[in-house]
C-alpha positions in Angstrom: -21.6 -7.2 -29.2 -23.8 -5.2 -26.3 -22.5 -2.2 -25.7 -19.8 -1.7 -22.8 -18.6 -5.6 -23.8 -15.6 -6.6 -24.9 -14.8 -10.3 -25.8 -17.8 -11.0 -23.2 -16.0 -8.9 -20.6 -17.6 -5.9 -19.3 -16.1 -2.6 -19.0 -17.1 -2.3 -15.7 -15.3 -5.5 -14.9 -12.5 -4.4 -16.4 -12.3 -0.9 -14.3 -12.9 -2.8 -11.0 -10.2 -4.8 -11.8 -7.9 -2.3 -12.2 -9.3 -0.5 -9.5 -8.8 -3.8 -7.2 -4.8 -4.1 -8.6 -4.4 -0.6 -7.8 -5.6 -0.4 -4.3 -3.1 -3.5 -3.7 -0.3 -1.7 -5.7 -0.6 1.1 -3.5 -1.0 -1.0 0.1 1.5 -1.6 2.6 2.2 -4.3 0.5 2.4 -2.8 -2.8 5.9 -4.1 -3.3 5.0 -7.9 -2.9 1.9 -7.6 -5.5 4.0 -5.3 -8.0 6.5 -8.3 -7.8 3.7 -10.7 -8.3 1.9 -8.6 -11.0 5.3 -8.6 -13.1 5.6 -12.1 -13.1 2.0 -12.7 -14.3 2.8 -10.5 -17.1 6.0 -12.7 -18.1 3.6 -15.6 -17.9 4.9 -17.1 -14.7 3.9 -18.1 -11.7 2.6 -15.2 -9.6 2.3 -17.0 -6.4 5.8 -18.9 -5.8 6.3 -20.4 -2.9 8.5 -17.9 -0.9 11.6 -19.2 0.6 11.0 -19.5 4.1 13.4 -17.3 5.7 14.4 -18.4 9.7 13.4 -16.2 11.9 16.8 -14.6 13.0 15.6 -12.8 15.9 12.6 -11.7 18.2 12.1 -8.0 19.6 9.2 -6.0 21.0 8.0 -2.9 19.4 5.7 -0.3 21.4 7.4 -0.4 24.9 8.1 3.6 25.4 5.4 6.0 25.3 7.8 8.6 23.2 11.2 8.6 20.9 12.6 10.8 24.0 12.0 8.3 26.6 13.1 5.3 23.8 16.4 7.3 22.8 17.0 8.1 26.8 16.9 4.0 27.5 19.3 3.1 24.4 21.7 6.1 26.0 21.2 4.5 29.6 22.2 1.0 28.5 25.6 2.9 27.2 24.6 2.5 23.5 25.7 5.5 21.0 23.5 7.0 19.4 25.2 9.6 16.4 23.6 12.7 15.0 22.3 11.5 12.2 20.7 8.8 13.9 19.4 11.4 16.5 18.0 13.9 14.2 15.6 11.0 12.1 14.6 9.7 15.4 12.2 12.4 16.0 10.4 11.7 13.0 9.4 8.0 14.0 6.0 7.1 15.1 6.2 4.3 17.7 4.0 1.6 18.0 0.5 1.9 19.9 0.4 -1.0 22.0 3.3 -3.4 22.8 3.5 -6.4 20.0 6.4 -9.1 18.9 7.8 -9.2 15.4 10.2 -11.4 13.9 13.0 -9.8 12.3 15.2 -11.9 9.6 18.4 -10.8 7.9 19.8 -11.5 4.0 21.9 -10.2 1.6 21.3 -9.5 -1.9 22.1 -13.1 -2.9 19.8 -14.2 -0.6 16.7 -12.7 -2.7 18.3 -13.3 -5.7 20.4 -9.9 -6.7 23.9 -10.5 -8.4 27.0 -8.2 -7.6 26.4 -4.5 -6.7 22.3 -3.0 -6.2 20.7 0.0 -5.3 17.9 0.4 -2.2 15.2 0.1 -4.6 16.4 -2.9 -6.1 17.0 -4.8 -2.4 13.6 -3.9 -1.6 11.7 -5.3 -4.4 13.5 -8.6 -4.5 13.0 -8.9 -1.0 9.2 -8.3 -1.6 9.4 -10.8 -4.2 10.2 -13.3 -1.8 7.6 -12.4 1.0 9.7 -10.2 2.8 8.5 -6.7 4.1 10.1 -3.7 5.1 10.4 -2.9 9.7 8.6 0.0 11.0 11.2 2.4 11.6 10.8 1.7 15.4 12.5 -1.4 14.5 15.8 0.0 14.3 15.5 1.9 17.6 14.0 -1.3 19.5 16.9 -3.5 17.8 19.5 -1.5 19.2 17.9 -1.4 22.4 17.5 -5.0 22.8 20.6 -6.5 20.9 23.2 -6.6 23.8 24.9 -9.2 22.8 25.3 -7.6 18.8 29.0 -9.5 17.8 31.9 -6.7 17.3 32.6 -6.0 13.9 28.7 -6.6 12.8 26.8 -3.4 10.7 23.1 -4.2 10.3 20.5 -1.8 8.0 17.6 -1.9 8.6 15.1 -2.1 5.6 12.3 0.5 6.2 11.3 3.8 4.6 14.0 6.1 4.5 13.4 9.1 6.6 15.1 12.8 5.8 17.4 14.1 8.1 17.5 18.4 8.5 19.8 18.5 5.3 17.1 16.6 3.5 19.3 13.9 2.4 17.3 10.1 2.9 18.5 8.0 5.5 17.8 4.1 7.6 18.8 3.0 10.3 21.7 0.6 11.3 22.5 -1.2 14.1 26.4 -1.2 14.4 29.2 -2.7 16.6 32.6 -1.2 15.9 35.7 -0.6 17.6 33.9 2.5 19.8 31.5 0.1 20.9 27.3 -0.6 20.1 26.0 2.6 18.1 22.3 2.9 16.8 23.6 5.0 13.4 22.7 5.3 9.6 22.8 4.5 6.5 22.4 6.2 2.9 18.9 5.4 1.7 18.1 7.5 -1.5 16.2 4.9 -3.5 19.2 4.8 -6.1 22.0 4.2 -3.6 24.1 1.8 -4.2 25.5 -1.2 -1.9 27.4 -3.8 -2.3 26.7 -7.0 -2.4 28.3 -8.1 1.4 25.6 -5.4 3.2 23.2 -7.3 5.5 19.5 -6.1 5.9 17.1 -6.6 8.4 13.5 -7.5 7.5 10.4 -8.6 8.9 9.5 -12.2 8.4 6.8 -13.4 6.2 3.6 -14.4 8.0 2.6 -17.2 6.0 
């Protein structure tokens, strides 16, 4: 066997494999291939075909200029807006240029999770099944655009939880109670747990 060969394999082949699995791993998303990767290693089928989730509802990111000028229009429209909410706000980077993206909600049954899950777990599965996580601007925008959000309805929005000043992880959600529309938040320490009733909002697969 020539040196650096293994099987007819070459080492270097090998490392720019894992150098190739890597850089997806660690991509946007990283969640959808680690789902895929685990699969291949239980000898299924990486590439299902994802269920094909209806688009549940259109908004517009990249329409303000700032978070201040974004937070003044959800507070104009007479929209809430709690502390919590307020304080992760200022850590959001808005989109550059206006752009449309389809937002879908599930549950945990939806992408396959039985009975009670934590965050981590609800973002994988989603992954699994082509879903990927909002910009946080989504949970802003969504506010800002969903006049007509049903009373009684508490949507989170799946995205990268953002620490507030006490350094404890939070998302956003979109909430319509018995004081009225509030943009707000929601736990979102990658072990919290949720039961299995919460609705999340997602972006839609482009496939």
């Amino acid at each position: 066997m020539s040196e650096g060969m293994l099987g007819g394999i070459t080492l270097v082949g090998v490392a720019g494999l894992i150098n190739d699995l890597f850089e997806k791993l660690t991509s946007k998303d990283g969640e959808m291939w680690l789902a895929a990767f685990k699969r291949f290693l239980r000898k299924e089928n990486p590439w299902l075909q994802f269920p094909k989730f209806p688009t549940w509802r259109t908004i517009k990111l990249g329409t303000h200029n700032s978070v201040k000028s974004l937070v003044e229009a959800i507070s104009a429209k007479g929209f809430k807006i709690s502390d919590w909410a307020r304080d992760i706000a200022k850590k959001v980077t808005l989109a550059k240029k206006m752009e449309e993206v389809e937002l879908v909600v599930v549950t945990s049954h939806d992408v396959g999770l039985e009975g009670n899950y934590t965050t981590t777990q609800m973002f994988t599965a989603a992954a699994a099944h082509g879903l990927s996580k909002c910009p946080a601007e989504v949970g802003l925008q969504l506010r800002l655009q969903y006049d007509d959000q049903p009373s009684g309805e508490w949507l989170l929005i799946a995205m990268e939880p953002i620490a507030v000043s006490d350094h404890v992880l939070y998302v956003f959600s979109v909430v319509h109670d018995d004081d009225g529309c509030w943009l707000d938040t929601g736990y979102g320490h990658p072990d919290g747990v949720w039961y299995a009733d919460f609705r999340w909002v997602f972006l839609r697969s482009k496939q």
